[in-house]
N, C-alpha and C positions, 0 to 999 in steps of 0.2 A: 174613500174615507171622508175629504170634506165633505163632495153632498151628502154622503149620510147626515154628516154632522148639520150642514147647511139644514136640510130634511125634516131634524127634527126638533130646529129653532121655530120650524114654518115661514123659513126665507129665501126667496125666489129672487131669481136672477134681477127681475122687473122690479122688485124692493130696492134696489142698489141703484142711488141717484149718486152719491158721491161717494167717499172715502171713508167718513164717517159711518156710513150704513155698511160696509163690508163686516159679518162675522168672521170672527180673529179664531182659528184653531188652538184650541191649550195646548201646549207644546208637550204633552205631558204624553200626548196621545202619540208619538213616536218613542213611548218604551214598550207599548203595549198591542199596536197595530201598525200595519204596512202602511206606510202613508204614501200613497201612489196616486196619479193621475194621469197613465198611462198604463196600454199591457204590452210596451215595451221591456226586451229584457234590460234585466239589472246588469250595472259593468259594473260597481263595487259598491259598498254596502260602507259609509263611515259610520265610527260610534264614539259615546261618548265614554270619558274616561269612568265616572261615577267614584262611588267609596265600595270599600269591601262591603261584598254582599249585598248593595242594594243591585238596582235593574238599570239598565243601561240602555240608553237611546241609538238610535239606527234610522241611517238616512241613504234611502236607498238610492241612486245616483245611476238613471237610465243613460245620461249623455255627460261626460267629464269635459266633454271640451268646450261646454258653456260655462263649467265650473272654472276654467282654466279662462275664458275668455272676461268672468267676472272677476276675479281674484289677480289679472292682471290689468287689465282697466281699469278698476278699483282703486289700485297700488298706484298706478302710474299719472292717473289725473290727482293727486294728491303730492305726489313726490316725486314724477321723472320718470325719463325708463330706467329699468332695471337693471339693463346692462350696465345704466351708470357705476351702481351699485358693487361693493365689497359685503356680499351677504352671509354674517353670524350668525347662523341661528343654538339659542342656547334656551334648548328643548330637554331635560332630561328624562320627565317626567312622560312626553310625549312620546320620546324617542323609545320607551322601554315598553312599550304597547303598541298592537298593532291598528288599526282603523281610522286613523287619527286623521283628519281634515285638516287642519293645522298644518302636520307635517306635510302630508300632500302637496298643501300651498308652497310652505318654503322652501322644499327641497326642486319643486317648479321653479322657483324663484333662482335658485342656487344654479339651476342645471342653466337659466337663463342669465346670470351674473357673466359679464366677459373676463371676471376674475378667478383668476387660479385660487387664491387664498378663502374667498366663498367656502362655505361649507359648515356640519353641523359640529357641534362640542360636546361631547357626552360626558369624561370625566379629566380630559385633560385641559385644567383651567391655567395651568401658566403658559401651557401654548398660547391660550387664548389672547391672556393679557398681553402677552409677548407681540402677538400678532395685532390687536388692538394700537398701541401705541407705538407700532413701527409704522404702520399705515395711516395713521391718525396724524404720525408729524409729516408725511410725507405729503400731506393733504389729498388725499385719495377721500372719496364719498362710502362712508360706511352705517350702515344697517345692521346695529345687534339688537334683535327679536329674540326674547328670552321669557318664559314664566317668571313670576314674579321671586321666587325663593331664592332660586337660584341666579338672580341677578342679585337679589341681596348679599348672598352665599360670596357671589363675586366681589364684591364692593367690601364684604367684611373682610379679605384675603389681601386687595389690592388696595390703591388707591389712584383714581386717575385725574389727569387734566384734558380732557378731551375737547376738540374744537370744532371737528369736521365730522362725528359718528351723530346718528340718529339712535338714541337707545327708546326701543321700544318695548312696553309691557305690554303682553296679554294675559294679563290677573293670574289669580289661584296660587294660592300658597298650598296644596295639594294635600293639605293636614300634615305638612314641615313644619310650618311655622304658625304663631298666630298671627290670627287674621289682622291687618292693620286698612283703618280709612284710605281712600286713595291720597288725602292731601301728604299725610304722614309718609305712606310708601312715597311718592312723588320725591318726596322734601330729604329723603332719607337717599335716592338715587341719585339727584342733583347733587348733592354734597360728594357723593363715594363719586361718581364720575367727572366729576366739575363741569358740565351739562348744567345750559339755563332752561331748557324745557325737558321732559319724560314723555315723550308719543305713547299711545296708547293705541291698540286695536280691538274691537268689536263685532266678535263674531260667535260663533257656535255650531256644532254638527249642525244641527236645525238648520241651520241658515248657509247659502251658498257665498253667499254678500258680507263684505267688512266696512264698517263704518272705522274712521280713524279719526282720533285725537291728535292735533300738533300740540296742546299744551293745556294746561287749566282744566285737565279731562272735557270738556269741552269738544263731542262729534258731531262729526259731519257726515252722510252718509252720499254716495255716488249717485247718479239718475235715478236709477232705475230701483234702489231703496230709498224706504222712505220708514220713519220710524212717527207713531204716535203715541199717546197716552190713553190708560180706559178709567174709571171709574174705580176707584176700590171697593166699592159696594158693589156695584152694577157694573160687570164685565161687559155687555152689550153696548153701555155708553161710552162715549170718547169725551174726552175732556177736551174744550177749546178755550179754555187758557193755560197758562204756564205753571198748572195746579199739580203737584206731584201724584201719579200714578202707575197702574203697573204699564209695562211697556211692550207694545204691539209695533209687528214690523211689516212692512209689506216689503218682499224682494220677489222680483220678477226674476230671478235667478231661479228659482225654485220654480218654473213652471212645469216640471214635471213629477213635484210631490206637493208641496201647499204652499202657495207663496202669501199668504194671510196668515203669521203663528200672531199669537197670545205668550208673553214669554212668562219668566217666572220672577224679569227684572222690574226694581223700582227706580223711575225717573222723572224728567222732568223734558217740555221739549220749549225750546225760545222760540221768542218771534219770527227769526230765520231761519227755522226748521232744523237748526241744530241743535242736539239733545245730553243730558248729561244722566249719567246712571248714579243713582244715589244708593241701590240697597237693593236687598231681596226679599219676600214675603216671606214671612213666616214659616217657619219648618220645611220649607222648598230646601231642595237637594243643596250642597255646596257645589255648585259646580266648576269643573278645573279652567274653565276658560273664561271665568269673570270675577272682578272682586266684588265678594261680600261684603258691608258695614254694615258693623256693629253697633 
């Protein structure tokens, strides 16, 4: 599929001196084609959530345990092993479909927590808080990874002082709620949790690799990703300044379907190659694993 794509820009391996000159695949072209670079068989097929009745994307996944070696490395050169970890994940949205990359990860993450209390929350939210602030005074290291609604869902039910959790969003209000800027959602979880930063993660079926936020939405992405900016006129150009554009990722994770997407987010990247998401293009899907602004 890329070389086709490569193919019929007329760009050859030999055109590619740096980073800049790599052709970025549209990501779009994983609802619509196999995107493979191998005739390895498939061992699962993630997909994305989508809206009723639109088409939904598929990331066919020849070896999982580079996914599994991304998505803990990832984790861990940013925040510790995971054993440390008391891992919530408050997924509902995820949990109630199947294909989900996301869940994959955390419930890996979960089966790797040395905690018993580890584990997903579907509709029992006083457990949850219960379990939250028993562990939280007891100064245990906890991780509650939650869509964005339903962390607010939480915060509008409870109220906490939290000292020792990492509350982390990955986007999407799943058409529950309206869509709100990240500074707002931010501003609005710090208050319900009493939390002085909101972690954020950054990822997508598309993508093997998670860039994470410790605070000011503000990502950083592991080695072996790397995120730039294109051109909003001219998807072929990369921007080399700190000019807001749509946002292309390079993850070697993906070396066996496209590690080059074109995504459908808008950003910006700093001087130290960490990047911040500002929005999405125009009539581009809502999708469940990033926030939109408005």
């Amino acid at each position: 599929m890329y070389r086709s794509f490569c193919d019929l820009l007329y760009i050859h391996p030999t055109d590619v001196k740096t980073s800049n000159d790599i052709p970025f695949l549209p990501i779009q072209f994983f609802k619509t084609r196999d995107v493979l670079s191998t005739k390895d068989a498939v061992e699962t097929t993630f997909t994305s959530s989508g809206t009723t009745g639109s088409a939904t994307s598929k990331h066919h996944v020849t070896n999982l345990k580079i996914y599994e070696q991304s998505f803990n490395k990832g984790f861990e050169h940013f925040y510790g092993k995971i054993e440390d970890y008391v891992i919530l994940g408050l997924l509902p949205s995820y949990l109630e479909r199947e294909g989900s990359s996301l869940i994959y990860m955390v419930d890996a993450m979960i089966s790797k927590s040395k905690h018993a209390e580890s584990g997903f929350y579907l509709d029992n939210i006083s457990e949850l808080k219960d379990t939250l602030i028993k562990l939280d005074a007891e100064g245990k290291k906890i991780l509650l990874i939650g869509v964005s609604f339903a962390l607010l869902d939480l915060v509008e039910m409870h109220q906490f002082n939290l000292k020792n959790t990492v509350i982390m969003e990955t986007g999407g209000m799943k058409g529950r709620r309206k869509e709100l800027i990240r500074e707002e959602l931010h501003k609005q979880l710090k208050t319900g949790f009493g939390t002085k930063e909101i972690h954020s993660e950054y990822g997508m079926t598309e993508l093997l690799s998670q860039a994470y936020s410790q605070g000011h939405g503000v990502f950083k992405c592991p080695s072996w990703m790397k995120v730039l900016t294109r051109d909003t006129e001219d998807a072929l150009t990369i921007n080399t300044s700190k000019k807001a554009g749509g946002i292309n990722v390079i993850d070697l994770a993906n070396i066996n379907s496209c590690a080059f997407i074109a995504t459908q987010d808008l950003g910006r990247v700093n001087p130290d190659e960490s990047f911040e998401v500002i929005g999405r293009f125009d009539n581009s899907d809502i999708r469940g694993c990033n926030l939109m602004v408005l």
